[in-house]
C-alpha positions in Angstrom: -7.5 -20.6 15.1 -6.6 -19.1 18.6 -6.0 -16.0 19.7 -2.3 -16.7 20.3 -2.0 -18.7 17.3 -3.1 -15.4 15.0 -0.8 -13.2 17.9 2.4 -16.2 17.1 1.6 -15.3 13.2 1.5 -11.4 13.1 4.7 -11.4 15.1 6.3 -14.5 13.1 6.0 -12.3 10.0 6.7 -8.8 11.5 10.0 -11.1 12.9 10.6 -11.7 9.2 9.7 -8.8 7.5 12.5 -6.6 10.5 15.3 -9.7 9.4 15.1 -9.7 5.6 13.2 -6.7 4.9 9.5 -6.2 3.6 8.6 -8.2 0.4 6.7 -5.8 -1.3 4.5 -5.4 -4.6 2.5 -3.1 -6.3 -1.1 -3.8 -5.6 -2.8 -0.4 -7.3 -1.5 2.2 -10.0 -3.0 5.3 -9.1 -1.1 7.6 -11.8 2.3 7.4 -13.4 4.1 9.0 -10.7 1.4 7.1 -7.4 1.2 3.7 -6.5 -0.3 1.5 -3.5 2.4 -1.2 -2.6 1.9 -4.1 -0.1 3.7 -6.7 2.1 3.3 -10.4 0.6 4.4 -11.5 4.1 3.1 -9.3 6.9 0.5 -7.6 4.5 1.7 -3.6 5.3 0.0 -1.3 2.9 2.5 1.4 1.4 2.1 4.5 -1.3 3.5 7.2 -2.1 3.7 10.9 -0.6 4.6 14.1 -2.7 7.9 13.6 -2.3 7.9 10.4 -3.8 8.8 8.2 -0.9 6.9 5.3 0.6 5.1 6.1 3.3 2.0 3.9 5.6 -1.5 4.1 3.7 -3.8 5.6 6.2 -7.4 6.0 5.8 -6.5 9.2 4.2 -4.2 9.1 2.2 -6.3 5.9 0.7 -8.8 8.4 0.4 -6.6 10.9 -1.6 -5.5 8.2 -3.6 -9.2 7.2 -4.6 -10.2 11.1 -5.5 -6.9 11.5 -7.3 -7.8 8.5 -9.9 -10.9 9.0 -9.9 -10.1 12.7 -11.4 -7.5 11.3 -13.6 -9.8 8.3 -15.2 -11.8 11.6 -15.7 -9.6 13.8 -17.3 -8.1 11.0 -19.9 -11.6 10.7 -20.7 -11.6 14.3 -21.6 -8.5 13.8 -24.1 -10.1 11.0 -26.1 
């Protein structure tokens, strides 16, 4: 594949994802109240912020997101 065919593709889907909106599922439960969501089409990684609305996953926040289950896997451990 060519380096214009992969450009044609990443804008074909962005194209579709701006006209019918982003198709997007829940790829990682983090807690009850955190999630990681992505883009079936144009493959945009999502998750939550503290006030509970979508927001990009950045390097950090995928970070935060690994500590923070990591601690709770811990502390349900605890309880049993």
């Amino acid at each position: 594949m060519s380096t214009i065919e992969i450009k044609e593709n990443f804008l074909s889907k962005k194209l579709y994802c701006s006209l019918f909106g982003h198709r997007i599922i829940t790829t990682r439960n983090i807690t009850n109240h955190f999630k990681e969501y992505k883009c079936t089409v144009c493959e945009l990684e999502l998750t939550n912020d503290e006030k509970g609305k979508k927001t990009y996953l950045t390097p950090e926040l995928k970070d935060i997101n690994n500590t923070l289950k990591s601690f709770c896997s811990k502390k349900n451990l605890q309880h049993i």
